[in-house]
Structures are given as C-alpha cells and as structure tokens.
PAFILUM-899644 format. One record per atom (N, C-alpha, C, CB): residue in three letters; x, y, z. Coordinates in steps of 0.001 Angstrom, whole numbers, padded with zeros to 6 digits, always signed. Glycine has a CB too. Layout:
# PAFILUM-899644
ALAXYZ ...
//
This chain:
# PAFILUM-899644
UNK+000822-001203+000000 UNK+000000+000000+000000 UNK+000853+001249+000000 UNK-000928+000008+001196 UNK+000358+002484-000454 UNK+001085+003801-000001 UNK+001467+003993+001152 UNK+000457+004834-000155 UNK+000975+003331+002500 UNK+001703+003568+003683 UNK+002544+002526+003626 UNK+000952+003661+004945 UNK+002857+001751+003120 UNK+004232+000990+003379 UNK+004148-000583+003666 UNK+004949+001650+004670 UNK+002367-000311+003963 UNK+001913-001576+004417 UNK+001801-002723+003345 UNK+000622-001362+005034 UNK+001912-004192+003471 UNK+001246-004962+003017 UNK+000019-005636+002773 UNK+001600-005265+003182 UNK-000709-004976+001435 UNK-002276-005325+001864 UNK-002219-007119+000941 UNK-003834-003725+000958 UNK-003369-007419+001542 UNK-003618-008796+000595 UNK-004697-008465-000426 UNK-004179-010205+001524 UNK-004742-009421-001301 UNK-005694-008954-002525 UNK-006198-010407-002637 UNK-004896-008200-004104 UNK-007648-010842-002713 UNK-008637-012028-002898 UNK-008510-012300-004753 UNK-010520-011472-002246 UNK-007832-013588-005203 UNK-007597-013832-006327 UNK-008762-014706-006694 UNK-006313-014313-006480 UNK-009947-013731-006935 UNK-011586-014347-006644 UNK-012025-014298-008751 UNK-013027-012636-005135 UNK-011255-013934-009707 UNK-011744-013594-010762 UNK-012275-015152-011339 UNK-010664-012721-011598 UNK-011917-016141-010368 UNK-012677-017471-011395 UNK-013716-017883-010520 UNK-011623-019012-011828 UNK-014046-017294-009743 UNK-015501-017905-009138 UNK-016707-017217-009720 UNK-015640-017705-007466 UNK-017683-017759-010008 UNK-018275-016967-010634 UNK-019297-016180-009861 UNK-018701-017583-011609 UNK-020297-014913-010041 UNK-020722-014379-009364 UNK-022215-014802-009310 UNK-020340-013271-009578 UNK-022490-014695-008134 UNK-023928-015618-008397 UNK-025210-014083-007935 UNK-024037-017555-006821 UNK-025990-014681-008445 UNK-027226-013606-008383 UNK-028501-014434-008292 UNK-027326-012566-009792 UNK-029245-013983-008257 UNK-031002-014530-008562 UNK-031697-013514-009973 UNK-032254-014068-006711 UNK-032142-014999-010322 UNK-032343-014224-011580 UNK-033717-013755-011873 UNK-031927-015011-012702 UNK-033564-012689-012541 UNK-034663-011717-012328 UNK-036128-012018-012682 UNK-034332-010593-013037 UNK-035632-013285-013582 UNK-037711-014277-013793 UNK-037992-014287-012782 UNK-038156-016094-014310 UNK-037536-014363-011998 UNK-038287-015216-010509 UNK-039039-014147-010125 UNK-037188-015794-009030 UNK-038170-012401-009610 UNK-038749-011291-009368 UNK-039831-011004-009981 UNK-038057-010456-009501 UNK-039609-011292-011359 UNK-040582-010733-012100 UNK-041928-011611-011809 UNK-040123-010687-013615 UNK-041823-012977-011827 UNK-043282-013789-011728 UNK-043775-013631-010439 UNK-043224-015405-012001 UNK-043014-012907-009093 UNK-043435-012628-008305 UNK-044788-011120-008474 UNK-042222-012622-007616 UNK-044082-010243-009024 UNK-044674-009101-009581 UNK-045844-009379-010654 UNK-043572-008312-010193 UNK-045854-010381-011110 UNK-047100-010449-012105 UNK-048095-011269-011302 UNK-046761-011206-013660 UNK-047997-010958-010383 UNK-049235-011713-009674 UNK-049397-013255-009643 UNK-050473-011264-010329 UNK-049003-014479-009102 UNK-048766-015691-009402 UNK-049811-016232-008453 UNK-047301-016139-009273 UNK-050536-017396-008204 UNK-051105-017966-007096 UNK-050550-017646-005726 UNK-051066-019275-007286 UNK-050987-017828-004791 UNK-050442-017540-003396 UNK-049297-018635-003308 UNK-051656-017688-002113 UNK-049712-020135-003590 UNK-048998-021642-003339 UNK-047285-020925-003720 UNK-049748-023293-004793 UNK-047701-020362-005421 UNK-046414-020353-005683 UNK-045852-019038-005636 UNK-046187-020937-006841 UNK-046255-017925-004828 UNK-045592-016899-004572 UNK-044917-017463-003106 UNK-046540-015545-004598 UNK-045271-017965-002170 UNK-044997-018474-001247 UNK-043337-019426-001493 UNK-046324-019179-000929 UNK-043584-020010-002463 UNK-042628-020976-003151 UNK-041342-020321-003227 UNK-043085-021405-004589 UNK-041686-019661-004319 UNK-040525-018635-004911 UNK-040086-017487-004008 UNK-041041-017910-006250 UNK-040773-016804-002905 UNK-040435-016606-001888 UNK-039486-017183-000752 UNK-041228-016521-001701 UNK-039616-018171-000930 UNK-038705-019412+000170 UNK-037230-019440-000628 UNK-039582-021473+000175 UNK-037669-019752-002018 UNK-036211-020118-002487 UNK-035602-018752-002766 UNK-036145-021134-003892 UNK-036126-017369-003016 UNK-035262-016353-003173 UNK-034643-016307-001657 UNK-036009-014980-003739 UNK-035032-016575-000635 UNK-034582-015756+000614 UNK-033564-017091+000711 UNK-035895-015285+002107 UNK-033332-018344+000194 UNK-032398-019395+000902 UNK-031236-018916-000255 UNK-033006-021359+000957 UNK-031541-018749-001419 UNK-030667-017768-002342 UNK-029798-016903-001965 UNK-031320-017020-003014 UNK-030946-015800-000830 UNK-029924-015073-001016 UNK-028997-015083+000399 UNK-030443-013710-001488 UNK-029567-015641+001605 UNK-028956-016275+002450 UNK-027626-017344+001771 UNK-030104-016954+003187 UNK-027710-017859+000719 UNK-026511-018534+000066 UNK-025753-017691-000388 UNK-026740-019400-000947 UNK-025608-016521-001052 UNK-025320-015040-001364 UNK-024416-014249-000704 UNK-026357-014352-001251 UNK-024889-014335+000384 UNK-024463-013644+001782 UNK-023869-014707+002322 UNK-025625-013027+002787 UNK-023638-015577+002599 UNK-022649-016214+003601 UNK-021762-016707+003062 UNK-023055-017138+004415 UNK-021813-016641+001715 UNK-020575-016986+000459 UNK-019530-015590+000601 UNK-021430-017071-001548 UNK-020061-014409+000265 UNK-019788-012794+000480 UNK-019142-012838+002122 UNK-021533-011673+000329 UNK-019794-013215+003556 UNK-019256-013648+004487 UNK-017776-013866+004888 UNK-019767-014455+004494 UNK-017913-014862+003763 UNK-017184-016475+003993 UNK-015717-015859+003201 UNK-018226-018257+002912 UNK-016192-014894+002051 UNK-014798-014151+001726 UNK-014065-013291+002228 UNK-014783-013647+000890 UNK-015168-012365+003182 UNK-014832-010983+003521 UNK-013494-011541+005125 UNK-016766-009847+004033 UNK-014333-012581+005413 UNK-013740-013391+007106 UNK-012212-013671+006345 UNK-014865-015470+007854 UNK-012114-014502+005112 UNK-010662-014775+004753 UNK-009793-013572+004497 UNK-010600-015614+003531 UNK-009903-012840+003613 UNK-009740-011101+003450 UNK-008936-010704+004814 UNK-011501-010123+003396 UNK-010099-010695+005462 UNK-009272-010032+007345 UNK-008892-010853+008138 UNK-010215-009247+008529 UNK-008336-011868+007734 UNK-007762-013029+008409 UNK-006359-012998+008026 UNK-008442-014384+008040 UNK-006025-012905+006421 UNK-005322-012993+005827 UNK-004427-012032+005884 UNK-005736-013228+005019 UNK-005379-010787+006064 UNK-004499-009095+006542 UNK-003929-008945+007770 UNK-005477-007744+006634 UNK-004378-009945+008794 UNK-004045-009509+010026 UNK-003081-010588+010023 UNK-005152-009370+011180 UNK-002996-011893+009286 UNK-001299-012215+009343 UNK-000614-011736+009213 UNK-000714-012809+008843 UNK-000767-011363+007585 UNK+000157-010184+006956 UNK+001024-009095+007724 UNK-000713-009371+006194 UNK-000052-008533+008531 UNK+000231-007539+009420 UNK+001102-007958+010286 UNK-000799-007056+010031 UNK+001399-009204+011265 UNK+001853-009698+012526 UNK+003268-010550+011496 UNK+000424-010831+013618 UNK+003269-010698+009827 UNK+004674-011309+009780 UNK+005370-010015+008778 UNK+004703-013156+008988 UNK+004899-009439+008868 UNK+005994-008498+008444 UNK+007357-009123+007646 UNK+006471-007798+009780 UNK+008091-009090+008877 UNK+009317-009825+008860 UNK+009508-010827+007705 UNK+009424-010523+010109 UNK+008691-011986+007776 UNK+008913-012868+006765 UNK+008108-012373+005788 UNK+008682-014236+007070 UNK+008009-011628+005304 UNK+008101-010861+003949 UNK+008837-010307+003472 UNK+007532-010170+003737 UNK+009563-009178+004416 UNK+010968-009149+004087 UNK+012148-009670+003992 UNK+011229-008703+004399 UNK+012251-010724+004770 UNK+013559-011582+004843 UNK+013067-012788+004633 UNK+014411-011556+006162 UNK+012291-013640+004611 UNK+012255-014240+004387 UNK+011528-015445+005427 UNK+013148-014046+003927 UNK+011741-016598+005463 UNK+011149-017986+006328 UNK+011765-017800+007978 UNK+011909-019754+005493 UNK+013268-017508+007583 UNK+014081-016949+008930 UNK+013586-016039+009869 UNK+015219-016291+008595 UNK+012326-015012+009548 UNK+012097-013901+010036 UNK+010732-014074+010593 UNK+012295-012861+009105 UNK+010014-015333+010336 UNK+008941-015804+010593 UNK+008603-015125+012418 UNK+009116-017529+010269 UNK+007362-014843+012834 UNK+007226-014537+013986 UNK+006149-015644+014193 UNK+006951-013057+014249 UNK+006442-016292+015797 UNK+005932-017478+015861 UNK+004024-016635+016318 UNK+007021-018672+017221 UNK+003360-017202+016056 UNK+001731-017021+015838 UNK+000851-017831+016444 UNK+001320-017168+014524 UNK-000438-017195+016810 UNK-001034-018417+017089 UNK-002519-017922+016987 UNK-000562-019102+018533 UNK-003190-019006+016551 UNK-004850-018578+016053 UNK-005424-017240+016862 UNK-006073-020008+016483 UNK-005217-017972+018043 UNK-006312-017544+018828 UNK-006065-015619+018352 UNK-006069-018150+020822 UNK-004875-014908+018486 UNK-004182-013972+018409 UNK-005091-012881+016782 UNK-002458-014727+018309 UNK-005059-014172+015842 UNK-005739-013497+014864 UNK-007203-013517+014758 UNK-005279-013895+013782 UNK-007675-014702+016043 UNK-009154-014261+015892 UNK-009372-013197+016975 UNK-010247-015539+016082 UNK-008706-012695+017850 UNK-008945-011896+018595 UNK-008558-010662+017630 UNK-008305-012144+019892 UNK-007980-010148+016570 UNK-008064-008899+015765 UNK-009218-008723+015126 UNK-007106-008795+014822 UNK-009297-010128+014167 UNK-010620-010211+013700 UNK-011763-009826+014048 UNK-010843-011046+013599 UNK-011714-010425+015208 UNK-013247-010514+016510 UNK-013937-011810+015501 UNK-014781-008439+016674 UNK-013374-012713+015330 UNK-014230-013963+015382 UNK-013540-015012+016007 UNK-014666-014438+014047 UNK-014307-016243+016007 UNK-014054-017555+016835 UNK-012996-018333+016727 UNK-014940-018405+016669 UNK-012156-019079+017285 UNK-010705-019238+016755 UNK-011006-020237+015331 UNK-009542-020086+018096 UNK-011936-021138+015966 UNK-012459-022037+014866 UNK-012520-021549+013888 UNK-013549-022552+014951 UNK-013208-020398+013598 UNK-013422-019736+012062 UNK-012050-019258+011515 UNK-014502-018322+012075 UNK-011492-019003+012673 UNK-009778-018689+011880 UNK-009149-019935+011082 UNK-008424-018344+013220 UNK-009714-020833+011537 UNK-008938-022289+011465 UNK-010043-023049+010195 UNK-008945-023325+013392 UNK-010818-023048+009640 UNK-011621-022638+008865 UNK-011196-021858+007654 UNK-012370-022069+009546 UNK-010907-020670+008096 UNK-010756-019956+006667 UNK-009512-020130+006412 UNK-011093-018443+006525 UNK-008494-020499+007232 UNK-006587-020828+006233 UNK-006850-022450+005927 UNK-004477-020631+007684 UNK-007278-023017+006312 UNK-008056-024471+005884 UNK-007266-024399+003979 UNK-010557-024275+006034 UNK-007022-025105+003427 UNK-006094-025333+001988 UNK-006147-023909+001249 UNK-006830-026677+000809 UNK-006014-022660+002269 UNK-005718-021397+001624 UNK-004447-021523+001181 UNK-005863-020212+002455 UNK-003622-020906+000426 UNK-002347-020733+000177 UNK-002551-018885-000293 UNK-001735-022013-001104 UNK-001602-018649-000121 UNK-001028-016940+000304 UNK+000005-016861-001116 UNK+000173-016744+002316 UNK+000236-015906-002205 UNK+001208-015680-002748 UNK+001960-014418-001980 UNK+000854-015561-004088 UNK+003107-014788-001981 UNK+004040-013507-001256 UNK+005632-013591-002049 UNK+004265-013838+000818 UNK+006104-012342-001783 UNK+007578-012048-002267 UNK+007930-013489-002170 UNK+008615-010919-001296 UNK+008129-014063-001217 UNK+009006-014944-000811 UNK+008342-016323-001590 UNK+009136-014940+000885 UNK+007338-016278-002164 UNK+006656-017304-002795 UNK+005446-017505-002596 UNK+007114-018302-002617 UNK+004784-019239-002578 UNK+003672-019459-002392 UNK+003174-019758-001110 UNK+003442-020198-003111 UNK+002507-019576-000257 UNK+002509-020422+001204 UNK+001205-020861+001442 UNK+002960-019553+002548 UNK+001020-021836+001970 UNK+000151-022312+002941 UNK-000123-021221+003983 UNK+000714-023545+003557 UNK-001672-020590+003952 UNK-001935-019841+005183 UNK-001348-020564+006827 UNK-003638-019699+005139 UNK-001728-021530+006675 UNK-001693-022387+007648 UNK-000113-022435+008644 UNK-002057-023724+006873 UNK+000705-021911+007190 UNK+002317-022157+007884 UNK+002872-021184+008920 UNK+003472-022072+006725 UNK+002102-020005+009078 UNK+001965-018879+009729 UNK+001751-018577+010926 UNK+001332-018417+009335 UNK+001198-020019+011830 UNK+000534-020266+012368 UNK+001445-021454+013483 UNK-000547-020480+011480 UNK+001783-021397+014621 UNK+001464-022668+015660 UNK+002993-023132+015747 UNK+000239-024082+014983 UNK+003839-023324+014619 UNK+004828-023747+014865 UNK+005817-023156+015577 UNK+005116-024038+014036 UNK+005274-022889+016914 UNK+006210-022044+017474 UNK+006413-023000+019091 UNK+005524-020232+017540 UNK+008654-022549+019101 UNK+008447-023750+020370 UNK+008677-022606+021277 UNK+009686-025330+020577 UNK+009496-022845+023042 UNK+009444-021761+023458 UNK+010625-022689+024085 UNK+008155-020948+024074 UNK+011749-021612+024166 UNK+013239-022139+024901 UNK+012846-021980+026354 UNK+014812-021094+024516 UNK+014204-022315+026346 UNK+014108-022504+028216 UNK+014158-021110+028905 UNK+015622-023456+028979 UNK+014332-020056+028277 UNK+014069-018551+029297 UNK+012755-018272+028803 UNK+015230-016991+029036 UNK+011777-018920+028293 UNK+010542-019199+027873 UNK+010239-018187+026641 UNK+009557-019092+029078 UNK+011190-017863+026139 UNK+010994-016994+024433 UNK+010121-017621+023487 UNK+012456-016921+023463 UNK+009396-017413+022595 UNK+008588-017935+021708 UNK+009807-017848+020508 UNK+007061-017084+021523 UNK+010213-019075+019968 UNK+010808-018823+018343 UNK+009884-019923+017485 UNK+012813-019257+018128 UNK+009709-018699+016210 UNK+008805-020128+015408 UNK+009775-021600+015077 UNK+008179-019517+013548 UNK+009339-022656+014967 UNK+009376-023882+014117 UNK+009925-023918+013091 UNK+008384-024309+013798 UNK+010188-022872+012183 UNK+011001-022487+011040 UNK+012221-022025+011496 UNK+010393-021489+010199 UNK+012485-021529+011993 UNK+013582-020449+012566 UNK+014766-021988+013316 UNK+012578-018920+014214 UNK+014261-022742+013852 UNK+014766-023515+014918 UNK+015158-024820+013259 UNK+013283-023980+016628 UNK+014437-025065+012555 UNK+014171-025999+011963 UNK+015218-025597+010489 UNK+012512-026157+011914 UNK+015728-024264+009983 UNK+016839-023779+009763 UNK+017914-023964+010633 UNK+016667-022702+009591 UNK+017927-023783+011044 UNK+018965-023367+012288 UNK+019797-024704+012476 UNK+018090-022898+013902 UNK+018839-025887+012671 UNK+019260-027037+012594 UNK+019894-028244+011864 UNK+018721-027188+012817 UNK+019173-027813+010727 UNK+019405-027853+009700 UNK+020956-027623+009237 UNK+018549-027133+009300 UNK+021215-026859+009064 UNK+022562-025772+008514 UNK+023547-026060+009310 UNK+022384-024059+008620 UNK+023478-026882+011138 UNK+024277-026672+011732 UNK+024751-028687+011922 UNK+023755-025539+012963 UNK+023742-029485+011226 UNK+024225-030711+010943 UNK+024712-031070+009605 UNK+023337-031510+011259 UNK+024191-030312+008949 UNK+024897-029896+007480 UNK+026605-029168+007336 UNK+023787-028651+006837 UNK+026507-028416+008425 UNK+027843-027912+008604 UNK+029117-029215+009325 UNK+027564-026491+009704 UNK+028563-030117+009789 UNK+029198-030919+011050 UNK+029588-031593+010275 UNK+028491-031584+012252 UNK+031489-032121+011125 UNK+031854-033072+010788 UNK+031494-034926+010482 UNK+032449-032745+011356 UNK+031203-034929+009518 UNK+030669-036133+009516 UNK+031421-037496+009604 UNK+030024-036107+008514 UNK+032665-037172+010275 UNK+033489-038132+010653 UNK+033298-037909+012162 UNK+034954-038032+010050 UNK+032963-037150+013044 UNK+032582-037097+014408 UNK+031374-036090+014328 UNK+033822-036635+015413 UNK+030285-037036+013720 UNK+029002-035992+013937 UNK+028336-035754+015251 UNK+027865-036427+013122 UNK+027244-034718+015729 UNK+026932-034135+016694 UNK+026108-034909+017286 UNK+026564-033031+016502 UNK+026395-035157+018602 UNK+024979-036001+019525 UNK+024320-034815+019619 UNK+025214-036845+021301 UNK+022981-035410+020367 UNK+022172-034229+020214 UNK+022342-033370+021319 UNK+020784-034527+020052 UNK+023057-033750+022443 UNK+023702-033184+023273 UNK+024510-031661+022951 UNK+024474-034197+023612 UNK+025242-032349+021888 UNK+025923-031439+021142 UNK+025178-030386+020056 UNK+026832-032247+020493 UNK+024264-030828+019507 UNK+023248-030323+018888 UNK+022380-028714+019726 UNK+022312-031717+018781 UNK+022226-029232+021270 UNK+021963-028383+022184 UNK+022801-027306+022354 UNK+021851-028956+023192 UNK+023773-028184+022755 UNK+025190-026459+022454 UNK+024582-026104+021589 UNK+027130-026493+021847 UNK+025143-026213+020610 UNK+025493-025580+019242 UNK+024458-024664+018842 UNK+025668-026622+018114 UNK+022914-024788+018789 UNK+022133-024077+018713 UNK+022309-023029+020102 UNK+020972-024864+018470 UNK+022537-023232+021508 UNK+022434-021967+021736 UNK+023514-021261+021650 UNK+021949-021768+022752 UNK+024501-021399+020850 UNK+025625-020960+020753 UNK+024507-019698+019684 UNK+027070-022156+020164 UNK+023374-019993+018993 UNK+022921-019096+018134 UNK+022022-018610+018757 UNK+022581-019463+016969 UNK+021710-018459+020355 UNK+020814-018047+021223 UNK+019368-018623+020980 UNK+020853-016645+021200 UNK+019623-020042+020740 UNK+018554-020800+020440 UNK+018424-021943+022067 UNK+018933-021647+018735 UNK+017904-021488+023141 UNK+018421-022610+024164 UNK+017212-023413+024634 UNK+019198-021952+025524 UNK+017495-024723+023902 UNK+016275-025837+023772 UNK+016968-026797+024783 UNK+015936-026617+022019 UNK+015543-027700+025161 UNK+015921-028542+026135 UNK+015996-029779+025150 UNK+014910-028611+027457 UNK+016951-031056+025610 UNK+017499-031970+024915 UNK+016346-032955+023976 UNK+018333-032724+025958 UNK+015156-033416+024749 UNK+013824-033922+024372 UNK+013115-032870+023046 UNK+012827-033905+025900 UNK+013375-031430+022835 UNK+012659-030697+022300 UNK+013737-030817+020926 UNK+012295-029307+023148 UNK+015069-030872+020780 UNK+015781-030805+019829 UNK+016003-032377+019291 UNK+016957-030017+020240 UNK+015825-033609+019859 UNK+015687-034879+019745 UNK+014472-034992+018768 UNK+015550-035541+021098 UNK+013324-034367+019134 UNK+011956-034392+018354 UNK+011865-033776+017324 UNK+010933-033960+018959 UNK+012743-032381+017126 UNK+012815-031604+016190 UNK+013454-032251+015093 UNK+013360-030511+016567 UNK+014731-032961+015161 UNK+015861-033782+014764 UNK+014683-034789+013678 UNK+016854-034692+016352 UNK+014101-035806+014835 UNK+013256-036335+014159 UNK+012493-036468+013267 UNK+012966-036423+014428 UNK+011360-034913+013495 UNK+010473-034410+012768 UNK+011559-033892+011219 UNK+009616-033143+013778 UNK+012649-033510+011477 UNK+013083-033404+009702 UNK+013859-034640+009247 UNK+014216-031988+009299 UNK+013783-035678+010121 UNK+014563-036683+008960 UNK+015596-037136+009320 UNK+014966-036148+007707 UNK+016315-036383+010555 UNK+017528-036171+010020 UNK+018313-038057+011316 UNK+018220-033869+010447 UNK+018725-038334+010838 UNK+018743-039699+011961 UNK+020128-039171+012611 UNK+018868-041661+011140 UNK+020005-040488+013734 UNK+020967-039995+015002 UNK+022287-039810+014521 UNK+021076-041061+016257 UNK+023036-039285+015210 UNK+024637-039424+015346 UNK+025044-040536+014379 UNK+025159-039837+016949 UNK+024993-041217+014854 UNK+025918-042669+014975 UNK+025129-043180+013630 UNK+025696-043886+016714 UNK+023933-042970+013087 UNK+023694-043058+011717 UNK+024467-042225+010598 UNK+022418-042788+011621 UNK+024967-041105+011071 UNK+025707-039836+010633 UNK+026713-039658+010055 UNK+025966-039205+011365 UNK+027246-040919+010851 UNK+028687-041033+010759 UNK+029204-041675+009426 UNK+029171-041842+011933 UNK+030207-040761+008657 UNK+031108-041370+007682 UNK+031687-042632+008079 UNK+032164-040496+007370 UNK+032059-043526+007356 UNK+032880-044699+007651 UNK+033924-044642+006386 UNK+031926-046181+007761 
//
C-alpha cells in the first residue's frame, strides 16, 4: 500500500458471481397464485442467504489474511528466517471472530508472497518456546538445525547433546527432548547413523 503496508488482494476472478435471476422477481410481480408466490419466496430468501454467507465467507478470509500479513511483516521481508511465531487464537482476537473460524478460513488457503507461495496455515502454531521461555517459530529452529548438521563433521558428527550447544551458541536454548523431536520431525537420523565410515 502507499503507507508501506502490506495489503492482501482475494484472487476471486474465477468464481463466478452468483445472483437470482430476475424471472423469478418478475413472476413474483405479475401476480402468481399464493402456493407459488410463497414458493418462490422461500427459495429467493435461501438464495440469497446462500449469497451472503458466500460474500461472508470471503470478507472473514480477506481479514484473516491481513491480520497475518500484518503480525509477519518480517517474513516478507527476509524471508522464512524472520517468521514470527503465531497463534490462532491472536488473529481471531483482531478479527473478533471464533478461533475455529480462523482455522476454517486458512483451511487449503495458500497466500502468494515475495518470498513465494505459502500455505496460510504455515503462519501459524509452529512455534516452540526455549528454556528462558521466548517464543521462536518452528522455522527459525528448523533452519537453524538444519545448517548446523549440514555444517558438522561427519566423521565425528553431533549427539544431540551437542546439537543443544550448538544451537544456543545461536541463542537458540532448547531442552534436549525438544531438539531430539525436532531432529526427528526433519529426517535427520541420530549421530551414529551420521557417521562417515
């Protein structure tokens, strides 16, 4: 935007737009039996109740989507590294709706941004909290880890002991069970699997 901000934009041009079509109005207006003014009455109002909660159902993603936007900043500019760890409840409280409906509308959303394509969803939760109880997202830790068994000698690779250093050597200070699981969750197998021969 002109203030500097990041707005989101709804990439809505292939849905098509729905309306009620105007026979119906009209056979209402020409005077029809009661049975079937009654009729066509019922189905315009479930119409347009379908209308409106479709219109709803976009406007809720729209300001869902803005108020991420808003809270990652960061990983728009820099990138996955800059991620700020998130959590539903946080964006339904901007919103003012139910966390559920937050969880609901990033449901197989995906986001285009500088940095690429994303899953709304990724924005969200993966966040652990070190031992001076800091929030860092799941990305941030999951780099971090990454890069620093990738860096290691693989003729004396890192227990996870060592793994613990080493990350808070990057002011990352996880407890041994939390970096064991993390380890896990990417793949990466133990030590002693690690090892060159």
């Amino acid at each position: 935007g002109a203030d500097g901000k990041w707005t989101v934009r709804l990439e809505d041009e292939y849905t098509p737009r729905l309306r009620i079509s105007k026979r119906y109005q009209e056979m209402l207006r020409a005077g029809v039996d009661s049975t079937t003014k009654d009729y066509i009455k019922r189905k315009i109002d479930s119409a347009k109740w379908l209308i409106e909660s479709i219109e709803q159902r976009h406007n809720t993603l729209k300001r869902v989507a803005q108020a991420i936007v808003d809270r990652q900043n960061g990983f728009l500019e820099y990138g996955p590294e800059a991620i700020t760890p998130l959590k539903m409840q946080e964006i339904a409280d901007v919103v003012k709706v139910h966390v559920t409906t937050v969880s609901r509308a990033v449901d197989d959303k995906w986001i285009q941004t500088p940095r690429g394509l994303y899953p709304l969803k990724r924005f969200f939760g993966g966040g652990t909290v070190t031992e001076s109880g800091e929030e860092v997202a799941w990305d941030i830790i999951r780099i971090k880890l990454k890069e620093i068994v990738d860096g290691e000698d693989k003729n004396d690779p890192l227990s996870d002991d060592a793994l613990v250093d080493e990350l808070s050597k990057h002011g990352y200070t996880l407890a041994r069970r939390t970096v064991t699981k993390y380890r896990k969750a990417l793949d990466i197998p133990s030590s002693r699997q690690r090892r060159a021969y």
